[in-house]
MARPA-303847 format. One line per field, with one value per residue: x, y, z of N, C-alpha, C in turn; residue in three letters; residue number from 0. Coordinates in steps of 0.001 Angstrom, whole numbers. Layout:
BEGIN
n_x: [X,...]
n_y: [Y,...]
n_z: [Z,...]
ca_x: [X,...]
ca_y: [Y,...]
ca_z: [Z,...]
c_x: [X,...]
c_y: [Y,...]
c_z: [Z,...]
code: [ALA,...]
pos: [NUM,...]
This chain:
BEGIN
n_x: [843,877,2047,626,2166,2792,3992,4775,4827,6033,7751,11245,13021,11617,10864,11841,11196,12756,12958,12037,9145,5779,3740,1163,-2646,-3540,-6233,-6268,-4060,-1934,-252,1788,4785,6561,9024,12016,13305,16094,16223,14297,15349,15501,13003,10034,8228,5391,4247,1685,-808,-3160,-5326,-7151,-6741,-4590,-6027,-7749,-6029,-4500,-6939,-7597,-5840,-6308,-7020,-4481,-2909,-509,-53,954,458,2632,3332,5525,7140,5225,5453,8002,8154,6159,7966,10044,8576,8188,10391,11648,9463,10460,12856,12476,10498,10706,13780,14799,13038,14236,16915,16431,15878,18056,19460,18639,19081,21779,22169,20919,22214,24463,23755,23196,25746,26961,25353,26366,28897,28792,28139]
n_y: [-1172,1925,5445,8031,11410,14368,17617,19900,23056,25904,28670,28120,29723,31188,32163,29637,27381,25178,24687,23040,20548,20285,18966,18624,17194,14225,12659,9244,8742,9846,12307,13933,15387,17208,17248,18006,16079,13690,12261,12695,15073,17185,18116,18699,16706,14157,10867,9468,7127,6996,8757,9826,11187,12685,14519,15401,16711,18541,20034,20977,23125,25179,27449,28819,27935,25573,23109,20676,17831,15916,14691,14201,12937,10644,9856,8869,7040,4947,4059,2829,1028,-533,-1404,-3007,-4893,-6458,-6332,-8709,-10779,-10947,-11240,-13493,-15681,-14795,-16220,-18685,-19551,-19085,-20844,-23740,-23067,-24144,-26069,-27624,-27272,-28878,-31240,-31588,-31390,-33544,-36034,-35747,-36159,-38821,-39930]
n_z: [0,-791,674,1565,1357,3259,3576,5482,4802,5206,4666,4197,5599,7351,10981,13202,11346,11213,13731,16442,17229,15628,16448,15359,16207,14326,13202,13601,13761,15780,17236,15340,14371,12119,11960,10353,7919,7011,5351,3237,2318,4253,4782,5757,6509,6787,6938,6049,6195,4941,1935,3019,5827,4747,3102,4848,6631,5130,4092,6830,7249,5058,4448,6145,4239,5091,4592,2228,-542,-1118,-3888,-5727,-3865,-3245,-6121,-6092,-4254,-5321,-7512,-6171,-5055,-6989,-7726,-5565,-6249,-8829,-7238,-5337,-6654,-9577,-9804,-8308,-10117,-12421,-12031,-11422,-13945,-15251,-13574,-14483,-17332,-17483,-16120,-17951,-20047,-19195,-19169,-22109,-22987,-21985,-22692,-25331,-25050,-24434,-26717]
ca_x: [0,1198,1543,88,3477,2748,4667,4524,5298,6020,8976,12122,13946,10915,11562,11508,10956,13322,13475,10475,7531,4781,2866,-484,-3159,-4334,-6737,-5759,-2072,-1680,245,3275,5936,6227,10752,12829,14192,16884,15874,13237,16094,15562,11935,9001,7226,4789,3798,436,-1058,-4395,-5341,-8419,-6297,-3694,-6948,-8577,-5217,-4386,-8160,-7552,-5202,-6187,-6638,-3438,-1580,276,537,195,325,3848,2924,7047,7650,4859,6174,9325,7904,6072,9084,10752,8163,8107,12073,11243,8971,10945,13886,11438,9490,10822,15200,14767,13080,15481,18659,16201,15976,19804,20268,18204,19724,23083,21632,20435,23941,25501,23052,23871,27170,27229,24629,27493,30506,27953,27852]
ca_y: [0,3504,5974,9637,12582,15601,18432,21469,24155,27190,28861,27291,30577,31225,31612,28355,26503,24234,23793,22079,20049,21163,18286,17938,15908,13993,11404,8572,9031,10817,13481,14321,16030,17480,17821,18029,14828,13904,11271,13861,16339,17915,18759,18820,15383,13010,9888,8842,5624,6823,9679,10725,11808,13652,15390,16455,17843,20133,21036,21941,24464,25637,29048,29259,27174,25230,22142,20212,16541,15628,13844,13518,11663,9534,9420,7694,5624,3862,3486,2129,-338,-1565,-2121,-4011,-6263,-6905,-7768,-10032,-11781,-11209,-11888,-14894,-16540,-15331,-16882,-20134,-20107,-19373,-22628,-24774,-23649,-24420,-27650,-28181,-26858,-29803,-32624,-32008,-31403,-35289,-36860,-35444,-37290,-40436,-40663]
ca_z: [0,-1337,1755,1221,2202,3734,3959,5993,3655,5155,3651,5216,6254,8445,11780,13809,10771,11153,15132,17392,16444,15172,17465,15584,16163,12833,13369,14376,13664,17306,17444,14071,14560,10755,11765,9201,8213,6224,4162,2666,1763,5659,4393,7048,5941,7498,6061,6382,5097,3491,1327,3614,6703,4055,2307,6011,7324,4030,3871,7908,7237,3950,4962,6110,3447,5529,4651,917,-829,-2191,-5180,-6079,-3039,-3955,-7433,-6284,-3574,-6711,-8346,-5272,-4761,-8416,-7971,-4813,-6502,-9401,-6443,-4613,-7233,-10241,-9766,-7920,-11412,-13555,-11074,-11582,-14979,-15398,-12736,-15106,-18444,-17111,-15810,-19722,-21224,-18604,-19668,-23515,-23089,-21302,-24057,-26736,-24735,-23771,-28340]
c_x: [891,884,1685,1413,2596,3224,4124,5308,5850,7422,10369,13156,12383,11035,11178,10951,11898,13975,11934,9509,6708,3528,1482,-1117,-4070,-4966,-6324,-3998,-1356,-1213,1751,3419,6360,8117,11143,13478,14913,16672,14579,14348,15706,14087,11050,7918,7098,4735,2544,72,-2724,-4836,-6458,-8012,-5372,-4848,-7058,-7381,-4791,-5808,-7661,-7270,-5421,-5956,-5360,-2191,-349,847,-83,787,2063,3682,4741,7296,7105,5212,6975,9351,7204,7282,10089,10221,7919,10138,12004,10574,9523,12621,13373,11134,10222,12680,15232,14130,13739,16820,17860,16237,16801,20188,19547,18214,21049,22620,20913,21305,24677,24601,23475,24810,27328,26777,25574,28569,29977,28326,29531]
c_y: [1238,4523,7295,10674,13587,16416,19681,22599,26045,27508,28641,28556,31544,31256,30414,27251,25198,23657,23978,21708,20577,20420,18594,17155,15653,12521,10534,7719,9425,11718,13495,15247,17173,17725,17460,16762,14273,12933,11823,14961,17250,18280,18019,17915,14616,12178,9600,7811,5879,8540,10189,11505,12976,14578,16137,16990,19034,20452,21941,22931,25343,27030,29355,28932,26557,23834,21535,18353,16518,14793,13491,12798,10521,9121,8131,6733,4374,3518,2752,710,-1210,-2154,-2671,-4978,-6748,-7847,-8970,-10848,-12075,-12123,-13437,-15859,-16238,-16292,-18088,-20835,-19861,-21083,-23448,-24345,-24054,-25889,-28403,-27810,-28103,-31018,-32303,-31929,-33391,-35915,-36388,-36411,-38676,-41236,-41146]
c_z: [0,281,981,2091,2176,3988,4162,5046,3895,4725,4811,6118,6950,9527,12425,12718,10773,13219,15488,16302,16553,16276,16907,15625,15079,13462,14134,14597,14684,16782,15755,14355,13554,11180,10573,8927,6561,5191,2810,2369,2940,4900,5103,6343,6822,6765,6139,5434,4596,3417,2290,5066,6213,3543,3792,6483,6268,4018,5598,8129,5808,3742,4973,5045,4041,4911,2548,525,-1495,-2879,-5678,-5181,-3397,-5295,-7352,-4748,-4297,-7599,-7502,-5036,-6063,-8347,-6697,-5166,-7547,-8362,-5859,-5097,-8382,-10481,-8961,-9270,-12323,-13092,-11494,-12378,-15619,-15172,-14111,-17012,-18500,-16587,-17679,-20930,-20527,-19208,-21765,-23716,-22439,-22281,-24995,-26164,-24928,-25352,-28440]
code: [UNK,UNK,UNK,UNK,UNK,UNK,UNK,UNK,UNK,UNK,UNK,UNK,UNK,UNK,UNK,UNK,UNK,UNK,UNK,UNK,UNK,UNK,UNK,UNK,UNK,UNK,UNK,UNK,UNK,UNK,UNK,UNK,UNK,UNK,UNK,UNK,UNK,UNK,UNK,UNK,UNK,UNK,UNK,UNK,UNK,UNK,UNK,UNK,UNK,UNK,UNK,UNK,UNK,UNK,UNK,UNK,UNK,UNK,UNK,UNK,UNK,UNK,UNK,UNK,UNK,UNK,UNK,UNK,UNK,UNK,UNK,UNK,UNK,UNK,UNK,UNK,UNK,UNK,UNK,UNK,UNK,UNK,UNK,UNK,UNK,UNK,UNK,UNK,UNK,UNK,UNK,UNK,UNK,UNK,UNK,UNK,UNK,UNK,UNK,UNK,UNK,UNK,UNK,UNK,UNK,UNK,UNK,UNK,UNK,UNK,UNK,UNK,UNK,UNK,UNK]
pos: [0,1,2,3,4,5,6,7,8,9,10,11,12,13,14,15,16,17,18,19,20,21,22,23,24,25,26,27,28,29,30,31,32,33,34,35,36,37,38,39,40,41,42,43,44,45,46,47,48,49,50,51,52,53,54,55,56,57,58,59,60,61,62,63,64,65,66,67,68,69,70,71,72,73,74,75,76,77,78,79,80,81,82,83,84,85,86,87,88,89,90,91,92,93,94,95,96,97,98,99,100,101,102,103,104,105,106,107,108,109,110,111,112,113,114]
């Protein structure tokens, strides 16, 4: 399942934008933090796992424009999880059907000596 990003948006040379949590409460997510974190390029992202808690917290603040949908993160969390399932599912049957043409290059290579 695809998780919905959130980022707090206010402009980063803001003051206190980049120190304390923001501590709101979304549903049933408790309390987020929105800190800066580095795996996001230091940019003030939650994760949430469904689009109807990411819709009601950007409608919450709409007024103020605080917060909006990162559609590029999700971008390349679909592209992360399609190169996860090609490592998972798909490389394990090609390695198998390597082993078993190398197991069918050693059996005719033997039936050629056997003549």
């Amino acid at each position: 399942m695809a998780s919905i990003f959130v980022e707090y948006v206010t402009d980063k040379d803001s003051p206190g934008y980049s120190e304390g949590p923001l501590g709101l409460q979304v549903g049933n997510y408790g309390t987020l933090d929105f800190m800066p974190k580095e795996r996001y390029q230091n940019r003030r992202v939650e994760e949430l796992t469904t689009e109807e808690a990411a819709v009601n917290l950007v409608n919450r603040f709409r007024r103020q424009g605080l917060f909006r949908i990162c559609k590029d993160l999700m971008a390349s969390q679909d592209l992360s999880n399609i190169e996860d399932f090609v490592r998972l599912k798909v490389a394990p049957l090609v390695e198998r059907i390597e082993s078993l043409e190398e197991q069918i290059a050693l059996m005719k290579k033997s039936k050629r000596t056997a003549k």
